[in-house]
SETORLO-922338 format. One record per atom (N, C-alpha, C): residue number from 1; residue in three letters; atom name; x, y, z. Coordinates in Angstrom, 3 decimals. Layout:
<recs>
     n   res   atom       east      north         up
   NUM   ALA     CA          X          Y          Z
...
</recs>
This chain:
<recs>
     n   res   atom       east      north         up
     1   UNK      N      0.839     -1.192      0.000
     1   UNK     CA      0.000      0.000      0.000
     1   UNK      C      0.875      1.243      0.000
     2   UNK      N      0.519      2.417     -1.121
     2   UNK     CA      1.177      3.651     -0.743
     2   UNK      C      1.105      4.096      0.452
     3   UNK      N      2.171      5.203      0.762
     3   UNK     CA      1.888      5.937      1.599
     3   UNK      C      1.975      7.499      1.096
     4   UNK      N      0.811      8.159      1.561
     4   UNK     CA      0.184      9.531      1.095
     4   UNK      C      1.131     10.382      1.732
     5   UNK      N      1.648     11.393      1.016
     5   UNK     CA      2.191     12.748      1.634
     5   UNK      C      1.658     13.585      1.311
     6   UNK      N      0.653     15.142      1.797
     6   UNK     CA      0.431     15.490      0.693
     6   UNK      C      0.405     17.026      1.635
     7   UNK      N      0.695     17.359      2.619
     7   UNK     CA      0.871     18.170      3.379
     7   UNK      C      2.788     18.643      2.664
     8   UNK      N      2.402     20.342      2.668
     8   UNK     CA      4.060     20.698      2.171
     8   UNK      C      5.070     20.498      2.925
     9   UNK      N      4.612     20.470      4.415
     9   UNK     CA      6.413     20.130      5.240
     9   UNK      C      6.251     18.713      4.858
    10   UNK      N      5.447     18.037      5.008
    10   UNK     CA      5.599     16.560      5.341
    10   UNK      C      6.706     16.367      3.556
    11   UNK      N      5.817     16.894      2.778
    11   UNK     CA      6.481     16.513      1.178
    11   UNK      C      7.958     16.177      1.324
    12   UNK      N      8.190     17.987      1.674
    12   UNK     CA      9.380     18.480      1.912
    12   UNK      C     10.542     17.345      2.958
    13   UNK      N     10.206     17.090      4.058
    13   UNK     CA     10.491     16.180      4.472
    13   UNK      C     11.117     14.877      4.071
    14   UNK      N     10.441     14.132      3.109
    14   UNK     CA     10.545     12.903      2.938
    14   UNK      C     10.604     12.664      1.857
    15   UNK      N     11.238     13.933      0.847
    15   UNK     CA     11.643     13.391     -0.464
    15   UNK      C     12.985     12.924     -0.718
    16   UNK      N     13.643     13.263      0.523
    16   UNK     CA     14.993     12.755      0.690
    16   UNK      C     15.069     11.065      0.828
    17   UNK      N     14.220     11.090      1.695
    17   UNK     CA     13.800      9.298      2.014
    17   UNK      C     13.133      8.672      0.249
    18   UNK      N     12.628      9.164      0.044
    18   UNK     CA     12.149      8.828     -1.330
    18   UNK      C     13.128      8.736     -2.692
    19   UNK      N     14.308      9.591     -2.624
    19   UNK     CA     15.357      9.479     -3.146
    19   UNK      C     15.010     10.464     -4.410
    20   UNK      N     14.353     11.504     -4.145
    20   UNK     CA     14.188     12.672     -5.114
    20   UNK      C     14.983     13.622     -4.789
    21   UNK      N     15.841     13.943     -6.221
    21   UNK     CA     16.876     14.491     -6.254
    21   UNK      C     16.758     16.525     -5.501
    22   UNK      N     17.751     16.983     -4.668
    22   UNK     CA     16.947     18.147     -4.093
    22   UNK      C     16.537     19.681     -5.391
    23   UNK      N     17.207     19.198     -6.668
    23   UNK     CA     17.285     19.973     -7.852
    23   UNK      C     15.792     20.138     -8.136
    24   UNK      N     15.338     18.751     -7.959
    24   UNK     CA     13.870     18.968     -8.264
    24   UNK      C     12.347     18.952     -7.550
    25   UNK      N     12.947     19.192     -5.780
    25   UNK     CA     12.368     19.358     -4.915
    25   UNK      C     11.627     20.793     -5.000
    26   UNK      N     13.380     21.551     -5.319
    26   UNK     CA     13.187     23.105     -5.235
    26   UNK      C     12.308     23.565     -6.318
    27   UNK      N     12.359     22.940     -7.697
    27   UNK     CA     11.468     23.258     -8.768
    27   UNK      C      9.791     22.832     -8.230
    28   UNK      N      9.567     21.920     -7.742
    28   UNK     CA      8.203     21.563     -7.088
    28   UNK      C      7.426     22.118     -6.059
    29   UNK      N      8.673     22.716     -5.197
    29   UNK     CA      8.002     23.507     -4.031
    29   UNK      C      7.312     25.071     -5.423
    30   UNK      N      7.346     24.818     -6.349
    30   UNK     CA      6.931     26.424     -6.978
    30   UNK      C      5.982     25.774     -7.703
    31   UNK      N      4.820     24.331     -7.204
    31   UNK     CA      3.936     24.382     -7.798
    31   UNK      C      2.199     25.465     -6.936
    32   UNK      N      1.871     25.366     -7.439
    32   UNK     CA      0.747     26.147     -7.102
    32   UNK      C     -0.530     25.416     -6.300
    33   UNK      N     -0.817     24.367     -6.919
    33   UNK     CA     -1.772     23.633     -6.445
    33   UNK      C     -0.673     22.251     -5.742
    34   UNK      N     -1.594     21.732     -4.104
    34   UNK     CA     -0.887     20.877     -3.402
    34   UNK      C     -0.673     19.563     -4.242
    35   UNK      N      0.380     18.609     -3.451
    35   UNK     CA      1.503     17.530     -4.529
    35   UNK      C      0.974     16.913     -3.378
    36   UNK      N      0.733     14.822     -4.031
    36   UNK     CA      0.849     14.031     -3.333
    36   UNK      C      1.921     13.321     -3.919
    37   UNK      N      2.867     12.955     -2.699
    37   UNK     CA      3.587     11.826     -2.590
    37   UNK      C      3.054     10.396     -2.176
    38   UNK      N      3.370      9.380     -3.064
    38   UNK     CA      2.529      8.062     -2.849
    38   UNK      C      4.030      7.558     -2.928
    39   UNK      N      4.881      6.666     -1.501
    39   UNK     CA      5.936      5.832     -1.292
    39   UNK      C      5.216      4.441     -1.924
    40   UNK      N      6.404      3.534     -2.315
    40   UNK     CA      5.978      2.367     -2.840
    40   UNK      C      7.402      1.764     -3.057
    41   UNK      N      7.217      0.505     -2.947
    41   UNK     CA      8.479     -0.489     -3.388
    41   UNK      C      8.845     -0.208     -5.161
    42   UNK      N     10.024     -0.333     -5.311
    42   UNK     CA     10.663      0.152     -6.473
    42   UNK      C      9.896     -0.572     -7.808
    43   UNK      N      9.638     -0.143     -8.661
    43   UNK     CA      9.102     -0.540    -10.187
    43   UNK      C      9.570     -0.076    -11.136
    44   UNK      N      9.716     -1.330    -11.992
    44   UNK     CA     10.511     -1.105    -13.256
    44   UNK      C      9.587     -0.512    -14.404
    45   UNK      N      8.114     -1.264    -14.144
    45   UNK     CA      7.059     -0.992    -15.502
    45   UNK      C      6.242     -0.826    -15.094
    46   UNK      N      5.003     -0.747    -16.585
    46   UNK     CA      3.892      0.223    -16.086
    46   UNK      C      2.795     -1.383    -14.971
    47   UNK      N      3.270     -2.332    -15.672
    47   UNK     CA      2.953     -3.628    -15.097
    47   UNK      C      3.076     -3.660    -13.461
    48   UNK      N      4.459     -3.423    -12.874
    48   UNK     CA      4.729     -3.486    -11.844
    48   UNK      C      4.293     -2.610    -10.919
    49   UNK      N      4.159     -1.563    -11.622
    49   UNK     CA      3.052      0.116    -10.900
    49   UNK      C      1.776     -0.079    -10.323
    50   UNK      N      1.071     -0.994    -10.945
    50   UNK     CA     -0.074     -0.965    -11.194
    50   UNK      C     -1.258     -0.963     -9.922
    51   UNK      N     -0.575     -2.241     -9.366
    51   UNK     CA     -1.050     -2.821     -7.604
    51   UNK      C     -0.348     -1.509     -7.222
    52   UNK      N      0.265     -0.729     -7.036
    52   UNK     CA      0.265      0.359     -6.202
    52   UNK      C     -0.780      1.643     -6.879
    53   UNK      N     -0.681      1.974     -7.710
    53   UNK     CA     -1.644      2.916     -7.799
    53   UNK      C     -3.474      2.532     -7.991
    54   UNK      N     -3.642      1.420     -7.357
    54   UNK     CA     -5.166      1.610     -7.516
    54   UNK      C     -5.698      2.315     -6.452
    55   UNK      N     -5.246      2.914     -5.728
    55   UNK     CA     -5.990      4.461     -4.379
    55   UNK      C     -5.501      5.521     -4.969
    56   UNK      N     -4.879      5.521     -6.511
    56   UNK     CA     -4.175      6.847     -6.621
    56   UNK      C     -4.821      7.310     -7.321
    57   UNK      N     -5.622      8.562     -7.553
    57   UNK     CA     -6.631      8.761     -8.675
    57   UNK      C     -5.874      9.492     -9.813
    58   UNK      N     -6.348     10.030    -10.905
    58   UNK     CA     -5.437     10.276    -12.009
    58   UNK      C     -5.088      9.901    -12.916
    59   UNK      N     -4.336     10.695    -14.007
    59   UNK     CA     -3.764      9.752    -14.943
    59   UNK      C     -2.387      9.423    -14.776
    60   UNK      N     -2.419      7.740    -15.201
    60   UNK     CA     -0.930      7.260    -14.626
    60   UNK      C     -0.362      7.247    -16.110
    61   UNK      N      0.775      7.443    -15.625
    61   UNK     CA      1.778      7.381    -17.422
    61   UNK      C      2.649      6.198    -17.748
    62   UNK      N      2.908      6.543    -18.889
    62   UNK     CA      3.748      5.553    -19.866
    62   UNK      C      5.029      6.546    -19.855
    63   UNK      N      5.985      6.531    -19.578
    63   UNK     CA      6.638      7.512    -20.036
    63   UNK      C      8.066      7.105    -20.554
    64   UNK      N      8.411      6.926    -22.046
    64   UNK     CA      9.567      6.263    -23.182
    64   UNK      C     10.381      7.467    -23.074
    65   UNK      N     12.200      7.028    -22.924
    65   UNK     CA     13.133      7.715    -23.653
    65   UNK      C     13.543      6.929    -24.794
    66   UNK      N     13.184      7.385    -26.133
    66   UNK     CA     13.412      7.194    -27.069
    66   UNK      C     14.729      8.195    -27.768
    67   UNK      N     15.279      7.050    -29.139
    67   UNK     CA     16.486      7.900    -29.763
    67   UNK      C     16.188      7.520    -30.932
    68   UNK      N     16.188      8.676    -32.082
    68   UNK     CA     15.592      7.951    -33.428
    68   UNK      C     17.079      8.075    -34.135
    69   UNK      N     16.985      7.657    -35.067
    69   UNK     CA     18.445      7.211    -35.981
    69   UNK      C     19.489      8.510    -36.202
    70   UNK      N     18.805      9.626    -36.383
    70   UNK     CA     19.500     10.875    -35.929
    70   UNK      C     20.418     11.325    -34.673
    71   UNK      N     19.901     10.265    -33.654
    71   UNK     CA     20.468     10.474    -32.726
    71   UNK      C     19.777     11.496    -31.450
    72   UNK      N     18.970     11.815    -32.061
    72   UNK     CA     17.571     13.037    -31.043
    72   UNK      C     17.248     11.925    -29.965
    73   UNK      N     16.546     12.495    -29.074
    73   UNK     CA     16.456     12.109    -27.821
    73   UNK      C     15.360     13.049    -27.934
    74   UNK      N     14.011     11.750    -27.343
    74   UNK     CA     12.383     11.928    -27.443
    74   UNK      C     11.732     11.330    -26.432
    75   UNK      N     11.551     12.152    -25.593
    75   UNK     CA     10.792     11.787    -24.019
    75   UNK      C      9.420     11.383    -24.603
    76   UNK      N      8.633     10.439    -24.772
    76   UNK     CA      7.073     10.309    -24.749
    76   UNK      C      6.193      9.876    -23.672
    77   UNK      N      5.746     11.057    -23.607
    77   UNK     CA      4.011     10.431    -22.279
    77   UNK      C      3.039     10.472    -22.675
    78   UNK      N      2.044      9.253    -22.176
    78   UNK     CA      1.717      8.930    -22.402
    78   UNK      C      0.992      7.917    -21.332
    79   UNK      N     -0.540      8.123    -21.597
    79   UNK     CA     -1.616      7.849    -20.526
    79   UNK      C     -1.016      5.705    -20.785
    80   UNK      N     -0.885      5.362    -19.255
    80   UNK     CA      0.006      4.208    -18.883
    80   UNK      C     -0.899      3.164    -19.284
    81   UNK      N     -2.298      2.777    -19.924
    81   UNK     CA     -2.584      1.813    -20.827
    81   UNK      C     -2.656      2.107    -22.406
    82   UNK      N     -1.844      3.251    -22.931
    82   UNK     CA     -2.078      3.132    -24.098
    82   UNK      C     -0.803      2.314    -24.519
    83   UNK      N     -1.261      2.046    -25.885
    83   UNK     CA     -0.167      1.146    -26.636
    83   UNK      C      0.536      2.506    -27.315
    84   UNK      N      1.602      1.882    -27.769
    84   UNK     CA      1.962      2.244    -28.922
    84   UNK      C      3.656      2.038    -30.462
    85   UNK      N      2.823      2.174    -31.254
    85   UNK     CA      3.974      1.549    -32.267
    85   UNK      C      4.747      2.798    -32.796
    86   UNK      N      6.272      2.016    -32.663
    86   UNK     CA      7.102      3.052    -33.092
    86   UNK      C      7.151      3.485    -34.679
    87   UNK      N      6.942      2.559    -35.346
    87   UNK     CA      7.622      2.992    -36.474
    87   UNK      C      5.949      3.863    -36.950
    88   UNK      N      5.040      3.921    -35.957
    88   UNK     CA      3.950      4.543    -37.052
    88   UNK      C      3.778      5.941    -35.555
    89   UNK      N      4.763      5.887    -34.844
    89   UNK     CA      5.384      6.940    -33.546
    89   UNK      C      5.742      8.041    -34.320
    90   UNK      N      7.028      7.749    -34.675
    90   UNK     CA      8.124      8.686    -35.472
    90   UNK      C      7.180      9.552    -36.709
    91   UNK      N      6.299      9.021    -37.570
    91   UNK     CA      6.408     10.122    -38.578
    91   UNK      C      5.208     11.306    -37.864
    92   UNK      N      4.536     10.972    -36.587
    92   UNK     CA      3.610     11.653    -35.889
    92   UNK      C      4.327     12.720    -35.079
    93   UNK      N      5.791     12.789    -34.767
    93   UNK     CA      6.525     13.474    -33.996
    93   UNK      C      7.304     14.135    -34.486
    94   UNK      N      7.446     13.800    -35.816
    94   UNK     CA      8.556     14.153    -36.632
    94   UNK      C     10.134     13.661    -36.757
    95   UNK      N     10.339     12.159    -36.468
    95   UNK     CA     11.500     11.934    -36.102
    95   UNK      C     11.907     10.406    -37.108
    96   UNK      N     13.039      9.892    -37.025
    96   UNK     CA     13.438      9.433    -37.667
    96   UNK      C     13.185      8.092    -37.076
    97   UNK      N     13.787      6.750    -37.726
    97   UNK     CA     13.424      5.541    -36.768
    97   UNK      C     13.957      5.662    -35.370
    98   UNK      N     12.603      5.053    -34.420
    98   UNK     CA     13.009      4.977    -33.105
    98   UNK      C     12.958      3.644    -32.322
    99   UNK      N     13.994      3.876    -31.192
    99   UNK     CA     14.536      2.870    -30.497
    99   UNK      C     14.465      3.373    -29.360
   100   UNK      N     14.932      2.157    -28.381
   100   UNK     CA     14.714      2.746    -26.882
   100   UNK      C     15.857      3.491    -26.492
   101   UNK      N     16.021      4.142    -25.410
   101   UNK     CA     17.410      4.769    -25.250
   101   UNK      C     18.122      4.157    -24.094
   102   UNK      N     19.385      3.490    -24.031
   102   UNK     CA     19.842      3.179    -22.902
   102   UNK      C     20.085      3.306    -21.915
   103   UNK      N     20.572      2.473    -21.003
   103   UNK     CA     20.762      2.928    -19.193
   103   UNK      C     21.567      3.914    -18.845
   104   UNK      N     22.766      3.443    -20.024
   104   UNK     CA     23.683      4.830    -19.800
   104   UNK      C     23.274      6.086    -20.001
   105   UNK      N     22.339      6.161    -21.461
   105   UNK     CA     21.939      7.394    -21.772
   105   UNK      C     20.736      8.033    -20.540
   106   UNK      N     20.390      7.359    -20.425
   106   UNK     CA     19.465      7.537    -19.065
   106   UNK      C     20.140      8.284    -17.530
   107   UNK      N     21.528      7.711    -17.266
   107   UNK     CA     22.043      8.188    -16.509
   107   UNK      C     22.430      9.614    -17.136
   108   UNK      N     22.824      9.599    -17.691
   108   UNK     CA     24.047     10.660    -18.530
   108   UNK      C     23.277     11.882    -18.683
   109   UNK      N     22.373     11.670    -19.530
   109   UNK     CA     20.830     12.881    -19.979
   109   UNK      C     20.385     12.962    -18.540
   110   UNK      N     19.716     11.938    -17.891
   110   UNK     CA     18.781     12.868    -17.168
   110   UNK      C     19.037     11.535    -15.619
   111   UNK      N     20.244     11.713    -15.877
   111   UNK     CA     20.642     11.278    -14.103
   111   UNK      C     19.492     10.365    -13.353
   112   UNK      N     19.019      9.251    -14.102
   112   UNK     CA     18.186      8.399    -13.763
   112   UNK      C     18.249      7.064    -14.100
   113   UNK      N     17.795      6.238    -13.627
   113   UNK     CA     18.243      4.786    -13.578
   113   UNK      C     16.631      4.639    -14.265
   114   UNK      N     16.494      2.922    -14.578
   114   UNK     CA     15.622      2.401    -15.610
   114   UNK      C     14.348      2.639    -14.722
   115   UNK      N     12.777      3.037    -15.395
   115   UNK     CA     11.896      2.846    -13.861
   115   UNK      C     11.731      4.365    -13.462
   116   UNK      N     12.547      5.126    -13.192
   116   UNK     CA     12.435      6.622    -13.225
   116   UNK      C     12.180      7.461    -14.406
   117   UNK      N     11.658      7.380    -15.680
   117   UNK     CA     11.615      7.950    -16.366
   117   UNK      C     10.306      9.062    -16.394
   118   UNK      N     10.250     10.206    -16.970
   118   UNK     CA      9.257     11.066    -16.234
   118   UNK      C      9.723     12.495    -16.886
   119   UNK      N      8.966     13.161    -16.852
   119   UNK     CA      9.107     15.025    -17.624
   119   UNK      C      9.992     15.481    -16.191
   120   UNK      N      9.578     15.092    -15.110
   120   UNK     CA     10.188     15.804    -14.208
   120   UNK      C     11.643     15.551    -14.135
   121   UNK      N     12.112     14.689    -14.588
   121   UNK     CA     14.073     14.511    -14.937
   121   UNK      C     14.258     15.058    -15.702
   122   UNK      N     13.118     15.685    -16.535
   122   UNK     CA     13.946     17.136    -17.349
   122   UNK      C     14.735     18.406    -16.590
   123   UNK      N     14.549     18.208    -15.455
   123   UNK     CA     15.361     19.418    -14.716
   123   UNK      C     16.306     18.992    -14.551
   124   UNK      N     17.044     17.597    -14.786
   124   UNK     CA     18.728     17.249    -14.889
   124   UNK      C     19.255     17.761    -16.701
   125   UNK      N     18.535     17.678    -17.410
   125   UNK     CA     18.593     17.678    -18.954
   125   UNK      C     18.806     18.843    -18.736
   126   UNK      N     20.455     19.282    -18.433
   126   UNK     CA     21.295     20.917    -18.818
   126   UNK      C     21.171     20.887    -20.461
   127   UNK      N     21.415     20.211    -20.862
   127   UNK     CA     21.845     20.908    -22.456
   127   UNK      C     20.743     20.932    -23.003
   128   UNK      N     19.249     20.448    -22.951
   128   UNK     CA     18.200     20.289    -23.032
   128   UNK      C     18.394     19.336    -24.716
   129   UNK      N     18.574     18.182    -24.333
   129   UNK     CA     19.287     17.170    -25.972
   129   UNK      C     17.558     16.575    -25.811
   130   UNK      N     16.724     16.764    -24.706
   130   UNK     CA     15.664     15.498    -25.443
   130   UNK      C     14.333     16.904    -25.720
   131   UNK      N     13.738     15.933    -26.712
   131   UNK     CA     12.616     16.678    -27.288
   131   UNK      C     11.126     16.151    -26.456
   132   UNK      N     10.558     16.357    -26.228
   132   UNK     CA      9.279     16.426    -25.173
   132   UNK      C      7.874     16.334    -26.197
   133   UNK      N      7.496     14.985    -25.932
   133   UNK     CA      6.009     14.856    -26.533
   133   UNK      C      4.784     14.256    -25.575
   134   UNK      N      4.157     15.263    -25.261
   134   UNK     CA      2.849     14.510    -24.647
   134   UNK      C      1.691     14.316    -25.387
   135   UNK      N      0.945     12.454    -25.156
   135   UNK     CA     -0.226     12.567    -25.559
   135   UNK      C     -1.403     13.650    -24.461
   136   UNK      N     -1.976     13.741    -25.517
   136   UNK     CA     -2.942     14.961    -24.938
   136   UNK      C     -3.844     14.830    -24.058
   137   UNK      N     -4.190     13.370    -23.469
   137   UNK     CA     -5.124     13.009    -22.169
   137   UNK      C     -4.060     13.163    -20.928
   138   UNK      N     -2.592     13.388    -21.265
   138   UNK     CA     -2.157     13.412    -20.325
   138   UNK      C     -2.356     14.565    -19.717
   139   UNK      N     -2.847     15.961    -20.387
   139   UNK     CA     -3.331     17.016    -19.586
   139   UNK      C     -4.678     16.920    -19.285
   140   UNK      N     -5.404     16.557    -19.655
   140   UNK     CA     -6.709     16.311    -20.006
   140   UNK      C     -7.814     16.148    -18.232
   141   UNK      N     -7.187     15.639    -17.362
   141   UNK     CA     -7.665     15.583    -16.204
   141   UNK      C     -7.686     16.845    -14.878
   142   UNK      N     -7.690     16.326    -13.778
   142   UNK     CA     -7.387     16.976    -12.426
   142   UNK      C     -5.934     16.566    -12.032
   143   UNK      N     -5.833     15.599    -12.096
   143   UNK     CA     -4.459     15.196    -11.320
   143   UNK      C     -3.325     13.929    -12.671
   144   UNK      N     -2.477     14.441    -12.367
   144   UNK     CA     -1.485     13.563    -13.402
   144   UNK      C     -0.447     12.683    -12.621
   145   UNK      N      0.317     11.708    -12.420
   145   UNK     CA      1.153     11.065    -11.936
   145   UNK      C      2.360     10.782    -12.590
   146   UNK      N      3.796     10.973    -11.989
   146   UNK     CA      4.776     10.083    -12.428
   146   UNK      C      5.617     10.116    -11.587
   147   UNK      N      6.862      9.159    -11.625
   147   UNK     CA      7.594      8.923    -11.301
   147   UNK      C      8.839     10.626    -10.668
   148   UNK      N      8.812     10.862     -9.694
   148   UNK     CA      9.883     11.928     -9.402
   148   UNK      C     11.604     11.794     -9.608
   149   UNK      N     12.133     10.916    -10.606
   149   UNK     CA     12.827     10.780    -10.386
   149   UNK      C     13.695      9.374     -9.877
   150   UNK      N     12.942      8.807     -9.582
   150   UNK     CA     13.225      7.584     -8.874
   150   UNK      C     12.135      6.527     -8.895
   151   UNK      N     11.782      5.304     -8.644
   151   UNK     CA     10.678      4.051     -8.911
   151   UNK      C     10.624      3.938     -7.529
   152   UNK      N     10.809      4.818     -6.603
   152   UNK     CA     10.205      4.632     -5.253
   152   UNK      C      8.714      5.323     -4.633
   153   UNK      N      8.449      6.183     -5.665
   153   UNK     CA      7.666      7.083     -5.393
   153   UNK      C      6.584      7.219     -6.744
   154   UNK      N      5.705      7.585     -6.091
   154   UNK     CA      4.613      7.981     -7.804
   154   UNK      C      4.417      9.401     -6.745
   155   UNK      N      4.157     10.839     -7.635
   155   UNK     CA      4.024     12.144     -7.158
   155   UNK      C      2.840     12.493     -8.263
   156   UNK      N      1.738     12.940     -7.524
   156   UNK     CA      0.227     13.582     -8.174
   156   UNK      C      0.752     14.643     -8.259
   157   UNK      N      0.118     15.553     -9.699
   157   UNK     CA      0.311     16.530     -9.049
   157   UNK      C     -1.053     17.266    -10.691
   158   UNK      N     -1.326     18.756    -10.603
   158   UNK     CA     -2.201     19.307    -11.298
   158   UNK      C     -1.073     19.123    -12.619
   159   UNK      N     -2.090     18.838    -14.049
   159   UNK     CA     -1.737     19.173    -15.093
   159   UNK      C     -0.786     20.793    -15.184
   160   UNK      N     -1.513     21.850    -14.475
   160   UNK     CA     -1.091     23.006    -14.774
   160   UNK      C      0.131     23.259    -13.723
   161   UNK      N      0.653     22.581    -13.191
   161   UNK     CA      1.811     22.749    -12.219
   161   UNK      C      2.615     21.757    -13.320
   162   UNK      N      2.706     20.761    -13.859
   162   UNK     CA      3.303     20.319    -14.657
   162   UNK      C      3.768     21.625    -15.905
   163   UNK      N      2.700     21.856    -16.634
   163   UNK     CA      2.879     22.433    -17.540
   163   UNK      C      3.997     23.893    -17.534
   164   UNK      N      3.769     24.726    -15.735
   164   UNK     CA      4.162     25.762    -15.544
   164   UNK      C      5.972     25.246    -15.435
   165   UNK      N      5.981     23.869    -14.693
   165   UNK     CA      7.403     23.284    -14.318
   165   UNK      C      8.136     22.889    -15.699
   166   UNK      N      7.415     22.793    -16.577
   166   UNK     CA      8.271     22.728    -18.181
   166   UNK      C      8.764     23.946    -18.374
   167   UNK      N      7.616     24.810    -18.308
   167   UNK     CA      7.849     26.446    -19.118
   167   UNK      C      9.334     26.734    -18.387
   168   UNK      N      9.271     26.663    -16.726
   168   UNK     CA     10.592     27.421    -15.895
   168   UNK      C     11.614     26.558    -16.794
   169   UNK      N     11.615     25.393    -17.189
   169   UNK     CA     12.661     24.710    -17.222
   169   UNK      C     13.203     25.084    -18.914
   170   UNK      N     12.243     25.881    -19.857
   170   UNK     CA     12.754     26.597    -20.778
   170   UNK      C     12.354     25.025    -22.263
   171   UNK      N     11.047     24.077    -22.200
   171   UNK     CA     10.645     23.025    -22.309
   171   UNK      C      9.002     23.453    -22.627
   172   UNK      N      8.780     23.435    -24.304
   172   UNK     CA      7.284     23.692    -24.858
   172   UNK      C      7.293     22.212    -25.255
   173   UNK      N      6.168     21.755    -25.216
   173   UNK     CA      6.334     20.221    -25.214
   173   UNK      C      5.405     20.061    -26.935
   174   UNK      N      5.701     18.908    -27.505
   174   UNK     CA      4.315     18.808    -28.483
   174   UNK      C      3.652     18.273    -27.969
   175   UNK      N      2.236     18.363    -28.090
   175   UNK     CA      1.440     17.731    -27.676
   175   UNK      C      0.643     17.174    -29.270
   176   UNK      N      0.121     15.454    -28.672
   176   UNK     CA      0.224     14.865    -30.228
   176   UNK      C     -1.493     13.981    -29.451
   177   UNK      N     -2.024     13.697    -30.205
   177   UNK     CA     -3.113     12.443    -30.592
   177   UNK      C     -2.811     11.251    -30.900
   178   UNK      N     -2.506      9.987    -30.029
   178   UNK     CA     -2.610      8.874    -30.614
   178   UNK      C     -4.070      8.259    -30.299
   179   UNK      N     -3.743      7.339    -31.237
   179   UNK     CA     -5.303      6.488    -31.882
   179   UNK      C     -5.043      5.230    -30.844
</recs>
């Protein structure tokens, strides 16, 4: 069972225990509307997520680092039961053939291990190398979920505190329609 944080000292508190990096604590304390923290044993997939977020309301994500043959680097989110195929991905995003991106590249780009993947490790992405695509139900609700950084934690938080935490970070995202 999660455990709820959703009070700001408490957040503040126990994102250290949660293993969220403090780079992107400080970017979160400047959301507007209140953040839940939901603790949970570590997960690799959207499979393994799953038994933990059924008290979590929201939309839960899919969220791919992809690299298309160019060599670009393509964050995709994406509401966590949709499917989707790459090679009919790429000409919707504008990108060349895509593949997954590795552990290393994962560390390297956005200082995260496999399982942490998420818009919010865009605040490690200094050179800003990945390109940002959300499907469009992912704003579409009250509350959105992902990963902070780490597969210990799922963090709620408003579409529009997301959206404002791209803008600071200098990050217009596409937003795309899949079928």
């Amino acid at each position: 069972m999660a455990t709820m944080l959703d009070d700001n000292d408490t957040l503040q508190m126990h994102w250290r225990e949660a293993g969220i990096p403090e780079e992107l604590c400080r970017e979160l304390a400047l959301a507007s509307a209140p953040m839940r923290l939901h603790a949970h044993p570590p997960v690799r997939t959207v499979a393994d997520a799953e038994e933990h977020w059924r008290s979590v309301p929201g939309v839960h994500t899919k969220n791919l680092l992809l690299k298309d043959a160019k060599g670009v680097l393509w964050l995709v989110v994406l509401p966590h039961d949709q499917s989707v195929n790459m090679k009919e991905l790429a000409p919707v995003i504008g990108s060349a053939k895509l593949s997954f991106a590795s552990p290393v590249t994962l560390e390297q780009v956005l200082s995260i291990e496999p399982g942490g993947v998420s818009p919010l490790a865009l605040v490690a992405d200094k050179e800003r190398r990945v390109r940002l695509v959300l499907e469009r139900r992912v704003l579409a609700g009250d509350t959105v979920n992902f990963h902070p950084m780490t597969n210990r934690a799922t963090l709620s938080m408003h579409p529009d505190d997301l959206s404002a935490f791209l803008r600071r970070l200098g990050y217009e995202p596409t937003i795309v329609e899949l079928a």
